[in-house]
VOBA-1610 file (N, C-alpha, C; in pm, whole numbers, padded with zeros to 5 digits, always signed):
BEGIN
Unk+13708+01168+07706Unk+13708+01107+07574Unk+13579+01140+07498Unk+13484+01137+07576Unk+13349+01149+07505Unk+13355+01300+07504Unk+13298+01360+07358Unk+13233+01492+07376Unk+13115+01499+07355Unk+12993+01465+07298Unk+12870+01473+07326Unk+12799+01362+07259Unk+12696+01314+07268Unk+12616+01213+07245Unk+12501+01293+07171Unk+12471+01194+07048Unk+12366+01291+06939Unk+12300+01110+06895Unk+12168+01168+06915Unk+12033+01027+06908Unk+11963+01082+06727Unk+12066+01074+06660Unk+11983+01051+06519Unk+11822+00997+06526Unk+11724+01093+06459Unk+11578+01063+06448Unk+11526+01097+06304Unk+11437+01017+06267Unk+11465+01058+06139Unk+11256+01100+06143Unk+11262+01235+06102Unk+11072+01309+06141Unk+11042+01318+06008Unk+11097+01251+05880Unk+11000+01228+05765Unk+11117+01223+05622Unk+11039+01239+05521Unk+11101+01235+05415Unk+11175+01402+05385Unk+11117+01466+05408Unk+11154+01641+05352Unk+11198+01729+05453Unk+11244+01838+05414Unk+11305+01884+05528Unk+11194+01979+05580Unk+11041+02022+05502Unk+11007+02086+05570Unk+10908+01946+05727Unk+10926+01854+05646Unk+10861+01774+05766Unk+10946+01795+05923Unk+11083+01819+05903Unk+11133+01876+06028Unk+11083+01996+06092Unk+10985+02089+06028Unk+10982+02206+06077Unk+10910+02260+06225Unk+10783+02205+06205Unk+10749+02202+06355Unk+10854+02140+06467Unk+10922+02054+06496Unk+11053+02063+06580Unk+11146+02119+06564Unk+11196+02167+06469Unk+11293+02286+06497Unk+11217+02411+06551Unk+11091+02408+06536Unk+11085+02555+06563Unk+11073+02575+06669Unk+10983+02417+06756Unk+10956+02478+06896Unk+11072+02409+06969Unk+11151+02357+06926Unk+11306+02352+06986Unk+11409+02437+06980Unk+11413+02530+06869Unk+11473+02696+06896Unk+11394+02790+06993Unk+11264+02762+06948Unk+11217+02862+07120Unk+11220+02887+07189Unk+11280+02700+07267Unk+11331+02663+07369Unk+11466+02716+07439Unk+11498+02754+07339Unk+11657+02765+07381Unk+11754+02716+07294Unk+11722+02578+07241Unk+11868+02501+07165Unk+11894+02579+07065Unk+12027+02558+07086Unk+12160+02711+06964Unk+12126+02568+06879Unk+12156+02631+06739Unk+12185+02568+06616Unk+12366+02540+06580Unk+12344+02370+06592Unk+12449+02331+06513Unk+12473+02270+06443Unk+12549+02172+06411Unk+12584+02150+06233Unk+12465+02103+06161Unk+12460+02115+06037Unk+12365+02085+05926Unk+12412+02018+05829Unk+12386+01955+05784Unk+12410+01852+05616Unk+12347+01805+05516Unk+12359+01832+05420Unk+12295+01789+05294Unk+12364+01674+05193Unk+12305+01594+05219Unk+12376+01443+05097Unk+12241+01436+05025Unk+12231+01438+04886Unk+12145+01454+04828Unk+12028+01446+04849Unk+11899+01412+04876Unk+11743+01454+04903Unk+11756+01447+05099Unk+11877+01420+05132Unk+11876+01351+05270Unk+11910+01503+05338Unk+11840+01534+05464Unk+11915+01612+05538Unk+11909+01613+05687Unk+11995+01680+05712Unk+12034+01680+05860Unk+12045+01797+05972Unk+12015+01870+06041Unk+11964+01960+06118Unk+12005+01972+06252Unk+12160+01954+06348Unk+12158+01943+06480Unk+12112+02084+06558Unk+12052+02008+06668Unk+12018+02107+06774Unk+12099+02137+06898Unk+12156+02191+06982Unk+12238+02161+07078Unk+12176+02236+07201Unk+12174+02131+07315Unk+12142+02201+07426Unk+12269+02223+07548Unk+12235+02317+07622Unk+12358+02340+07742Unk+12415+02246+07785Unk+12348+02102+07813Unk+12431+01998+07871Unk+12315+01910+07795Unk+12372+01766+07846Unk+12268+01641+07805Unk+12316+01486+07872Unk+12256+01407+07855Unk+12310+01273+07917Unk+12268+01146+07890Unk+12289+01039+07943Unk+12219+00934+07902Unk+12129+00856+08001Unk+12007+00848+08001Unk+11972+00774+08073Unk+11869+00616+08058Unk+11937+00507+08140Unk+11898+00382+08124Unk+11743+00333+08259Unk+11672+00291+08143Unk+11559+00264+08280Unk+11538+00127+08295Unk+11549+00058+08399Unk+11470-00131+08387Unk+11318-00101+08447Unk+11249-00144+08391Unk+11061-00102+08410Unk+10982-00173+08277Unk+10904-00248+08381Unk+10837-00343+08292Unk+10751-00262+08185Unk+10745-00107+08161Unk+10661-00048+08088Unk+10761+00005+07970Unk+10747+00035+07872Unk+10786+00131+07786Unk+10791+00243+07801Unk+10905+00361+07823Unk+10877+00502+07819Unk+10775+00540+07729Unk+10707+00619+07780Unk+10575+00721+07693Unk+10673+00819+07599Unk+10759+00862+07615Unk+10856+00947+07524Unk+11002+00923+07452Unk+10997+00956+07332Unk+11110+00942+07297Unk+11242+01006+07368Unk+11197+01099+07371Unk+11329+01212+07460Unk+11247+01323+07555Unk+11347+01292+07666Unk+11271+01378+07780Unk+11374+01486+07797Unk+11329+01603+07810Unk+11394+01743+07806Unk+11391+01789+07931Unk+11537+01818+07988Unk+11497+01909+08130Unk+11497+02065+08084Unk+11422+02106+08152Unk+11387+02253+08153Unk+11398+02329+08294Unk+11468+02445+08326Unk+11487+02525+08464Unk+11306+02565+08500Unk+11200+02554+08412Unk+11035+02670+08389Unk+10940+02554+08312Unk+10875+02455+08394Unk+10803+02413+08273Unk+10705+02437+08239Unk+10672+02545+08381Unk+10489+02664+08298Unk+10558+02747+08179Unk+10670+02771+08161Unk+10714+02847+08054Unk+10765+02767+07950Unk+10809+02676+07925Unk+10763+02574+07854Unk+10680+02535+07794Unk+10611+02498+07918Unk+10444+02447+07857Unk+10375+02564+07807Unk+10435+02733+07815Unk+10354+02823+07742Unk+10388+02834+07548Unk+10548+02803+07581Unk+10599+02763+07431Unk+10524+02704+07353Unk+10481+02584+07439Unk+10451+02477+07333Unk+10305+02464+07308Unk+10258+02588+07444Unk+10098+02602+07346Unk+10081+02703+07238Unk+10175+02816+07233Unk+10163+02900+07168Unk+10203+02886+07005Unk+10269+02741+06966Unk+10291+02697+06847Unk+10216+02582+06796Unk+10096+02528+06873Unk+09974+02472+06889Unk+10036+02320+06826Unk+10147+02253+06923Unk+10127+02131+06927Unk+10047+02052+06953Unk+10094+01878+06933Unk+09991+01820+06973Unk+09981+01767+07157Unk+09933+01766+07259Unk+09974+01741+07414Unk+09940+01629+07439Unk+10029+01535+07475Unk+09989+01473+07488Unk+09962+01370+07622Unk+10033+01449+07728Unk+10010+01500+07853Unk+10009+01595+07943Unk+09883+01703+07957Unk+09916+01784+08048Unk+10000+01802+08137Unk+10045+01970+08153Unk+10138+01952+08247Unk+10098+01950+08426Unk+10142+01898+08493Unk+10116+01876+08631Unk+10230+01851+08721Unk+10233+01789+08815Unk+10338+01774+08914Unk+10323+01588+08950Unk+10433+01562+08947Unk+10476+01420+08982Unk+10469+01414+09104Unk+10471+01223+09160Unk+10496+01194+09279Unk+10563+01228+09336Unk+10698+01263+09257Unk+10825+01317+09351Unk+10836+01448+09327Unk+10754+01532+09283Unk+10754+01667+09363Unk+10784+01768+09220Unk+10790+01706+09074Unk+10868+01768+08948Unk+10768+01802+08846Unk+10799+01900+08780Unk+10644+01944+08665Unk+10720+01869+08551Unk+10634+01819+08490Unk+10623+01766+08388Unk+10443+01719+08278Unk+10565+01811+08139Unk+10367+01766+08025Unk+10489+01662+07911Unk+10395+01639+07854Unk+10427+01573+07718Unk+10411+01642+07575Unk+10491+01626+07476Unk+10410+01682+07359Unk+10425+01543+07238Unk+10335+01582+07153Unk+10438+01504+06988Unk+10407+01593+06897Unk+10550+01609+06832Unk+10568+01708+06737Unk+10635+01654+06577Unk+10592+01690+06513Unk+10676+01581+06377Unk+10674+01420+06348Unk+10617+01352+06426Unk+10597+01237+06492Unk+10666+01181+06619Unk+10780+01291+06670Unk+10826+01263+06775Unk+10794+01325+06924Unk+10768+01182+07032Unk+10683+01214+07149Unk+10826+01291+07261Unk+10763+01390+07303Unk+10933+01494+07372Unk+10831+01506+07493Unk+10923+01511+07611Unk+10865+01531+07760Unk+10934+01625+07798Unk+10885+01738+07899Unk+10950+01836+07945Unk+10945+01816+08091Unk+11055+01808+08158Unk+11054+01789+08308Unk+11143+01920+08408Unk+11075+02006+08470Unk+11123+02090+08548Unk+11157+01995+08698Unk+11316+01972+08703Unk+11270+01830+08864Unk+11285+01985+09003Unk+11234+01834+09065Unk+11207+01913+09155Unk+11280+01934+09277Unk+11319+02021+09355Unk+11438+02055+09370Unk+11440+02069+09560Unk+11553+01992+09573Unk+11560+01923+09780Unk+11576+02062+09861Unk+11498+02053+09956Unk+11568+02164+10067Unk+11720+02170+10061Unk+11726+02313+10025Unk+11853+02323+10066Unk+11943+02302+09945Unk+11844+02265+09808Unk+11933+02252+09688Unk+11907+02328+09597Unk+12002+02444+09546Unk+12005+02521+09428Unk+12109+02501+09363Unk+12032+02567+09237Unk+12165+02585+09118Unk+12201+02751+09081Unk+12158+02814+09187Unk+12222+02943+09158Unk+12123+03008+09086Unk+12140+03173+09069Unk+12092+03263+08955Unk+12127+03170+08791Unk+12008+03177+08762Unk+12020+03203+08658Unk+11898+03257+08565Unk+11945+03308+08431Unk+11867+03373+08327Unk+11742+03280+08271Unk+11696+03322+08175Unk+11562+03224+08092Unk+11546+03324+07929Unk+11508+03235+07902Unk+11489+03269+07745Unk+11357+03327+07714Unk+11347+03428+07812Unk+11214+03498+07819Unk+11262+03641+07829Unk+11208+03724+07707Unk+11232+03857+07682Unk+11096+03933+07653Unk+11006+03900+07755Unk+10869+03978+07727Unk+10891+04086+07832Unk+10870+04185+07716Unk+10881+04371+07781Unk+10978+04413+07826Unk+11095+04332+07776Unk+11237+04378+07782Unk+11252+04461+07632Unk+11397+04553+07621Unk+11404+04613+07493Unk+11574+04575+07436Unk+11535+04566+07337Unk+11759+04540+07272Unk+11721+04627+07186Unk+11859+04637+07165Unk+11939+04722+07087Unk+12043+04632+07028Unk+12043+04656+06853Unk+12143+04544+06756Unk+12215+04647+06726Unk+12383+04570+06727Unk+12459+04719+06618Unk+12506+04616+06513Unk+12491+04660+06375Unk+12545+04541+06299Unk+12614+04650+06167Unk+12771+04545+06185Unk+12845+04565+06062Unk+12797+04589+05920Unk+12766+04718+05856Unk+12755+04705+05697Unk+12899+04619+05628Unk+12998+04634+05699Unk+13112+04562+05570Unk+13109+04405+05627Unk+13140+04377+05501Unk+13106+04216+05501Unk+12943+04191+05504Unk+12846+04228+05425Unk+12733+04233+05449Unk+12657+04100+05380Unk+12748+04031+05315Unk+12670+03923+05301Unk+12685+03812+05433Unk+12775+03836+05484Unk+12755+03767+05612Unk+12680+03821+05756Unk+12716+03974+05771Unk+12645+04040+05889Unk+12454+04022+05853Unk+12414+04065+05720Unk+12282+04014+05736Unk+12244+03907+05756Unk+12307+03775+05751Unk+12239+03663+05797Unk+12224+03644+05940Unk+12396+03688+06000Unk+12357+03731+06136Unk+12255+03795+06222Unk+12213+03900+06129Unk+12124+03962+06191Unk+12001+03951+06202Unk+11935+03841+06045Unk+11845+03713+06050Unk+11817+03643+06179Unk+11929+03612+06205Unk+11920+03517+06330Unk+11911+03568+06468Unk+12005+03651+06477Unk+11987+03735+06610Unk+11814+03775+06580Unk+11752+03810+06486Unk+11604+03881+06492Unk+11511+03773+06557Unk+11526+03641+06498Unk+11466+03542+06487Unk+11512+03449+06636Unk+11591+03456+06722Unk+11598+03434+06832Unk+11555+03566+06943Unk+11541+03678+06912Unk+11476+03760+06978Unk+11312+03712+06980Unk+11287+03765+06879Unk+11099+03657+06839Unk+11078+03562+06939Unk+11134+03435+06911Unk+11128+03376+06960Unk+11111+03344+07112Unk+11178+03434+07146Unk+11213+03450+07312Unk+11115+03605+07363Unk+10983+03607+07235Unk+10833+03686+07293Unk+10914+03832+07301Unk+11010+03893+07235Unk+11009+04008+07191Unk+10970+04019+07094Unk+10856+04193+07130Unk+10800+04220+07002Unk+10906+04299+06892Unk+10830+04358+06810Unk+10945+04444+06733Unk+10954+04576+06765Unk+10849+04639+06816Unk+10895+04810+06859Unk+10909+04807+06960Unk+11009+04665+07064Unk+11119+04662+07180Unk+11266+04646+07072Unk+11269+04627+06959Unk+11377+04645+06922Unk+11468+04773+06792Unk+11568+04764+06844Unk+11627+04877+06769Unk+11728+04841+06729Unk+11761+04822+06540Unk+11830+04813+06491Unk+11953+04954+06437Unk+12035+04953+06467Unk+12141+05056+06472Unk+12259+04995+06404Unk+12293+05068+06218Unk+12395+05041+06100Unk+12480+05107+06103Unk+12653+05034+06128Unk+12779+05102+06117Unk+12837+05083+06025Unk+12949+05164+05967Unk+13005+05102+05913Unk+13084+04972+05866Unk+13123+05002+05974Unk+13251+04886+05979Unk+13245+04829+06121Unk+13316+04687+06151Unk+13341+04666+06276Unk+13382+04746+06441Unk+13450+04818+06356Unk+13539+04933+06433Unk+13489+05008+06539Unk+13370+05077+06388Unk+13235+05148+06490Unk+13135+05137+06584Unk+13150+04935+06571Unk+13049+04879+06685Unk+13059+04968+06813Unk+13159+04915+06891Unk+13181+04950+07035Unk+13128+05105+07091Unk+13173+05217+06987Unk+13081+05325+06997Unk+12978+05345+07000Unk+12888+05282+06904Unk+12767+05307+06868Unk+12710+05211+07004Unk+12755+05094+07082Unk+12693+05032+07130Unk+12724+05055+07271Unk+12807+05179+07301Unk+12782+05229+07405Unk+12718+05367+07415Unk+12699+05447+07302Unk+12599+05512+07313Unk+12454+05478+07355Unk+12418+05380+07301Unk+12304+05285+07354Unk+12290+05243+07439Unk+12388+05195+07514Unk+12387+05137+07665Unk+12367+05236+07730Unk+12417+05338+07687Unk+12436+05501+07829Unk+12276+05541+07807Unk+12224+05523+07701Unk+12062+05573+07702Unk+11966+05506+07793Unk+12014+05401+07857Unk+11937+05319+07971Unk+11816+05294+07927Unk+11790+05249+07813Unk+11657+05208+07761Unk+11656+05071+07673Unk+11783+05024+07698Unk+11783+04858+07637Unk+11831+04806+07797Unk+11802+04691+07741Unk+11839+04550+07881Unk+12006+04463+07803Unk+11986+04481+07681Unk+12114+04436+07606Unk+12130+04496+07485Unk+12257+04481+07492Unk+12313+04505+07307Unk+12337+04377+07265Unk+12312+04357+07159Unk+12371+04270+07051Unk+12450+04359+06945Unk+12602+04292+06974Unk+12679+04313+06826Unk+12708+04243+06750Unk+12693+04242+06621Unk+12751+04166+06523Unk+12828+04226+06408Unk+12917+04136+06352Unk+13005+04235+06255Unk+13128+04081+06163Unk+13174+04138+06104Unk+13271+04005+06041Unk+13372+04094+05990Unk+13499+04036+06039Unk+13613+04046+06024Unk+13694+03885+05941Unk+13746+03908+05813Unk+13817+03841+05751Unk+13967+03875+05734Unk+14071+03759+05779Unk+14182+03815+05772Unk+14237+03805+05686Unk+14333+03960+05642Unk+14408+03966+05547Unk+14554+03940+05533Unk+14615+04036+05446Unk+14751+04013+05440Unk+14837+04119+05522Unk+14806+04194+05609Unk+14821+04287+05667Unk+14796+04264+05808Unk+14817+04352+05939Unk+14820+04317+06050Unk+14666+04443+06067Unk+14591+04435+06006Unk+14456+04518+05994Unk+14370+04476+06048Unk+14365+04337+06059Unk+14270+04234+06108Unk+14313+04197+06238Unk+14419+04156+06316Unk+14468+04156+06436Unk+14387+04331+06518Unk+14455+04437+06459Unk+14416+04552+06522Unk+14297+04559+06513Unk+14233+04566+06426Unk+14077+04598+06433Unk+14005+04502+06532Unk+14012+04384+06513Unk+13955+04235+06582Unk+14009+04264+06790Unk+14122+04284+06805Unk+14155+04314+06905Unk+14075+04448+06958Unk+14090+04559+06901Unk+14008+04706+06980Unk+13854+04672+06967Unk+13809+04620+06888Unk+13656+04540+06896Unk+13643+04442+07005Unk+13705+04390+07009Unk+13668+04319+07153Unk+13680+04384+07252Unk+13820+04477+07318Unk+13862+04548+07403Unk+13690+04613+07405Unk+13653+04726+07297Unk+13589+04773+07303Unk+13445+04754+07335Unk+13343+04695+07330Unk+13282+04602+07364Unk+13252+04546+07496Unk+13353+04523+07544Unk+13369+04437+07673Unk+13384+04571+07740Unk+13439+04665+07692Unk+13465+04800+07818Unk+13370+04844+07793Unk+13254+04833+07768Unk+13124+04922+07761Unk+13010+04854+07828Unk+13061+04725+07799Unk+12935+04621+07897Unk+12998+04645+08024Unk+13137+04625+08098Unk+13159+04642+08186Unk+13113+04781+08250Unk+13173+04898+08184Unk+13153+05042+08210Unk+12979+05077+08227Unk+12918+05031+08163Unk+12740+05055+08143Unk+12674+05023+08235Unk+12720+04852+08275Unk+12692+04764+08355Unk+12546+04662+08263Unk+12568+04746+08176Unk+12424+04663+08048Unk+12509+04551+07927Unk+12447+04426+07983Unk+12497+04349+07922Unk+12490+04345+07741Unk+12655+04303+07684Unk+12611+04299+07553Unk+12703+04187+07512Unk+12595+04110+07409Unk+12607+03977+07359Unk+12737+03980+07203Unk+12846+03924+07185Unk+12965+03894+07117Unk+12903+03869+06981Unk+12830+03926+06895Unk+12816+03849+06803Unk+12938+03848+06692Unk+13067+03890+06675Unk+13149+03948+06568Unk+13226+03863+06542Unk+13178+03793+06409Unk+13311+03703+06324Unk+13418+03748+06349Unk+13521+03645+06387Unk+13686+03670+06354Unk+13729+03556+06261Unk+13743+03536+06139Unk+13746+03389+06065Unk+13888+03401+05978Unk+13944+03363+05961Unk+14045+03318+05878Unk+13998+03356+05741Unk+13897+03277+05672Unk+13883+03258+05537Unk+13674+03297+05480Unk+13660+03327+05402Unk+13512+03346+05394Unk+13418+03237+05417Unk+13463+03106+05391Unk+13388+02989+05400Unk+13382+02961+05546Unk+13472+02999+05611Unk+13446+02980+05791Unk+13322+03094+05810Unk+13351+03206+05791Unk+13232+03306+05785Unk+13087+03244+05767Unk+13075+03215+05618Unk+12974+03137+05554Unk+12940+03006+05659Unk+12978+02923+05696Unk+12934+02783+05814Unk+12906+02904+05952Unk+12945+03001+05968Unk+12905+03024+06108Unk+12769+03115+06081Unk+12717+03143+05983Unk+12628+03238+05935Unk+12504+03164+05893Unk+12495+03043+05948Unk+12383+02948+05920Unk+12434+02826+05831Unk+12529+02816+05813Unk+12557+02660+05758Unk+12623+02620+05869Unk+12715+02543+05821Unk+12761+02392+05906Unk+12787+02453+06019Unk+12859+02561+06096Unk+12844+02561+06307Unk+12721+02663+06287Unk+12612+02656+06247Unk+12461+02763+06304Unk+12510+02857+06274Unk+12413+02933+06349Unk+12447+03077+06359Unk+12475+03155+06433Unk+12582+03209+06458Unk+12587+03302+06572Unk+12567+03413+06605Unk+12468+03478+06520Unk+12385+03584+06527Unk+12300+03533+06620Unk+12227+03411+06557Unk+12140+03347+06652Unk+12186+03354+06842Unk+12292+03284+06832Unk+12351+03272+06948Unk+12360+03384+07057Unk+12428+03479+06940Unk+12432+03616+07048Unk+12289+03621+07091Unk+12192+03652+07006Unk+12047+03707+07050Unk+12019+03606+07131Unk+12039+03469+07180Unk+11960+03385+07288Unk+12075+03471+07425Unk+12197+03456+07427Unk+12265+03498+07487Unk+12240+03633+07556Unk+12192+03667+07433Unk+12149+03862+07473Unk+12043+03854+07586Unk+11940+03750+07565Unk+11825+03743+07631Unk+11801+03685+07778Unk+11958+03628+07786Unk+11937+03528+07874Unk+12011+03618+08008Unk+12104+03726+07939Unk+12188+03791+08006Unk+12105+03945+08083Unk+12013+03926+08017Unk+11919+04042+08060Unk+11841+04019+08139Unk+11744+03859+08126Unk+11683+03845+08215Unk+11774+03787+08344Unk+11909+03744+08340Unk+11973+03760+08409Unk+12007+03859+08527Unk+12061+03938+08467Unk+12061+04100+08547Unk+11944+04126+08623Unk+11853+04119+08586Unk+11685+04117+08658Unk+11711+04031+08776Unk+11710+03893+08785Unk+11755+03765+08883Unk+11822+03840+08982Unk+11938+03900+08944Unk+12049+03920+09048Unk+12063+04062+09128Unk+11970+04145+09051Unk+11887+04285+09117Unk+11838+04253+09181Unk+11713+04155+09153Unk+11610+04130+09295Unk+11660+04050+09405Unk+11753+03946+09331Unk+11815+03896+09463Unk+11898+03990+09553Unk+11955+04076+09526Unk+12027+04144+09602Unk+11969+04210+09703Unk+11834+04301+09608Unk+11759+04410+09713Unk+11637+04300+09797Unk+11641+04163+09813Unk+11590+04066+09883Unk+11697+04023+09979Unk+11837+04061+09955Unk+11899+03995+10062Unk+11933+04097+10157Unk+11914+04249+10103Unk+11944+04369+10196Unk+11791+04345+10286Unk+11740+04418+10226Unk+11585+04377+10330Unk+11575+04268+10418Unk+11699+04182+10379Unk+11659+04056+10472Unk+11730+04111+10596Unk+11882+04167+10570Unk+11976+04198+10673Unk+11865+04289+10733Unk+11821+04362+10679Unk+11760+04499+10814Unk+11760+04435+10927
//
């Protein structure tokens, strides 16, 4: 019944008073979702991979408004020095064995807790939103270009974010949707990116143009990440109408330019994870 739980906070009168928390909460990781404007009032959601609720009885007051789990909280805690919050507890290690610092940002106090984890308990490979001295490669749609550039806004701006510089990245202009999958396996076969990002927008018409094209773009795509073995991130509108376009391009559902590029990043340093684990588990057999 429930689909997610959202703790309305309100960090000032203006929207740039939100800005220091959005920014070092996109750094983090959280994809952008819905936004709203009712006259001087606005609204900004952030969304993370999962979330929950938790109740404490303790004769003290929590020190934080919202406590954040994180898989890295030296990488974390490098985020949040590098956008020169305020700390308001170093980070260190708890009684029970978990890193955790504090910050306040906007006027709101946020805790970052990496827990700490039982013999014998994992959660598997996984990626991080860390792309230092990795390289991408973007292929982005010229048609439909008032929507593919915002995409590509965002995909840039979640690369950044995630400590890629800019001459690790390579922007590469197609025509049309069509041409993605080519162009973005030429790139993959050059073995000098860790991911592609595609983006592109397809609006449907009155014709079965949009089914075919939208269909061999995906086909295509997916057989090149598979075939390459170099992961590449979905960024390509399929929308019904332009105003769906428009909400996924930074209004009301974020952006999914954005999205692809955290995705792109996460899938790369991914691949890394599951290389070394492998040539760690052969060496182990010897």
């Amino acid at each position: 019944m429930i689909r997610s739980i959202v703790f309305p906070r309100r960090l000032g009168k203006y929207l740039v008073d939100l800005q220091p928390a959005l920014d070092l909460f996109r750094a983090l990781g959280f994809a952008p979702g819905n936004e709203w404007h009712e006259g001087p009032n606005h609204g900004i959601e952030l969304l993370a991979p999962s979330g929950g609720v938790e109740f404490i009885a303790a004769s003290d007051t929590p020190s934080v408004d919202v406590m954040v789990s994180v898989s890295d909280a030296d990488a974390a805690w490098a985020i949040a020095k590098k956008r020169n919050v305020k700390i308001q507890k170093e980070i260190g290690d708890t009684p029970y064995g978990a890193r955790l610092f504090e910050v306040e940002v906007s006027g709101l106090r946020i805790g970052f807790l990496a827990s700490a984890k039982k013999p014998g308990d994992s959660h598997g490979l996984e990626g991080k939103f860390d792309g230092r001295g990795k390289r991408f490669a973007l292929v982005v749609s010229r048609f439909n270009s008032f929507i593919t550039e915002r995409l590509l806004d965002g995909a840039l701006q979640a690369l950044r974010q995630c400590g890629i510089s800019e001459s690790h990245i390579t922007i590469a202009h197609v025509p049309g949707a069509f041409e993605i999958p080519s162009t973005a396996r030429q790139l993959a076969e050059t073995r000098k990116y860790n991911a592609i990002i595609c983006l592109g927008c397809l609006l449907r018409g009155g014709t079965l143009h949009y089914e075919v094209i939208a269909n061999e773009v995906t086909r295509g795509v997916g057989q090149s990440a598979q075939e390459t073995g170099v992961p590449h991130a979905f960024g390509v509108l399929t929308c019904d109408t332009l105003q769906q376009a428009i909400d996924r391009a930074g209004l009301k559902a974020g952006n999914k330019g954005f999205e692809a590029g955290l995705a792109a990043v996460e899938m790369a340093s991914l691949r890394t994870a599951v290389a070394n684990f492998a040539g760690t588990a052969m060496d182990g057999s010897r």
